[in-house]
N, C-alpha and C positions, 0 to 999 in steps of 0.2 A: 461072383461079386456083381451085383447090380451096375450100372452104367449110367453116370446123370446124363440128362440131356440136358442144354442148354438153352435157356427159354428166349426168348428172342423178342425183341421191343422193338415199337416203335415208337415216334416223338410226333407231335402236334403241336402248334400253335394257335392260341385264342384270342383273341382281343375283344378283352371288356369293358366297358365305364366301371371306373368305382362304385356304383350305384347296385352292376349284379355281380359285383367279384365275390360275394358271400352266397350266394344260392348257389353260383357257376361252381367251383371248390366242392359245395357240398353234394353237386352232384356228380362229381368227377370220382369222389374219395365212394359215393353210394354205387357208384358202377362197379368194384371191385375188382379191373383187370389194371387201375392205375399204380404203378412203383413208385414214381418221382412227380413231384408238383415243384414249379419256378414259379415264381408271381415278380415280376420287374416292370417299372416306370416307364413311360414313354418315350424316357431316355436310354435304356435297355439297361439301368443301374437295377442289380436284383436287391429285392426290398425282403424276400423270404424264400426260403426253399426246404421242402423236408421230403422224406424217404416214404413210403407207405410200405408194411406189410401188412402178410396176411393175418387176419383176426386182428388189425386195428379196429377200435370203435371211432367213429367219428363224434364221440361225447369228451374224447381226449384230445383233440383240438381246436374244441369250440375257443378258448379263450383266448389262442391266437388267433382264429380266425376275426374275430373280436377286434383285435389290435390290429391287424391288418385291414379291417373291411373302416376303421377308422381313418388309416393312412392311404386308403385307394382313396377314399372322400375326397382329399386334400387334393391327391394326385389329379382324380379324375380319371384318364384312360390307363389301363394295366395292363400288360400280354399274360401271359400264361401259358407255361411250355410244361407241357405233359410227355413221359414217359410210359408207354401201355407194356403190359406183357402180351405177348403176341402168341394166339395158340395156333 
């Protein structure tokens, strides 16, 4: 029987303006080694957080991203705590 290995992550924090929270996102999710995306207010209140697997499209969360990059606007500055898989 085969033996999983356990893949191993690490975690990063970003700080954006609302203004590039929608490019930043879409290049995080086009990188391909990200699991977990947090996006929370500068009051560290998280505003969204979703899972990434493999073989998502990123045409599947254009429309939150949408709705999100509408409430960074308001917000203004956002963090963004990323989950990598670590090879």
């Amino acid at each position: 029987m085969p033996t999983k290995t356990k893949a191993k992550t690490t975690e990063e924090t970003i700080n954006v303006s609302g203004e590039n929270l929608i490019k930043t996102v879409k290049d995080l999710i086009a990188q391909g080694n990200v699991r977990h995306i947090t996006i929370k207010d500068k009051s560290d209140k998280t505003i969204v957080e979703f899972p990434l697997t493999i073989g998502v499209v990123g045409a599947f969360f254009l429309p939150m991203l949408a709705a999100v990059g509408a409430m960074a606007a308001l917000i203004g500055e956002c963090t963004i705590s990323v989950q990598r898989t670590k090879e």
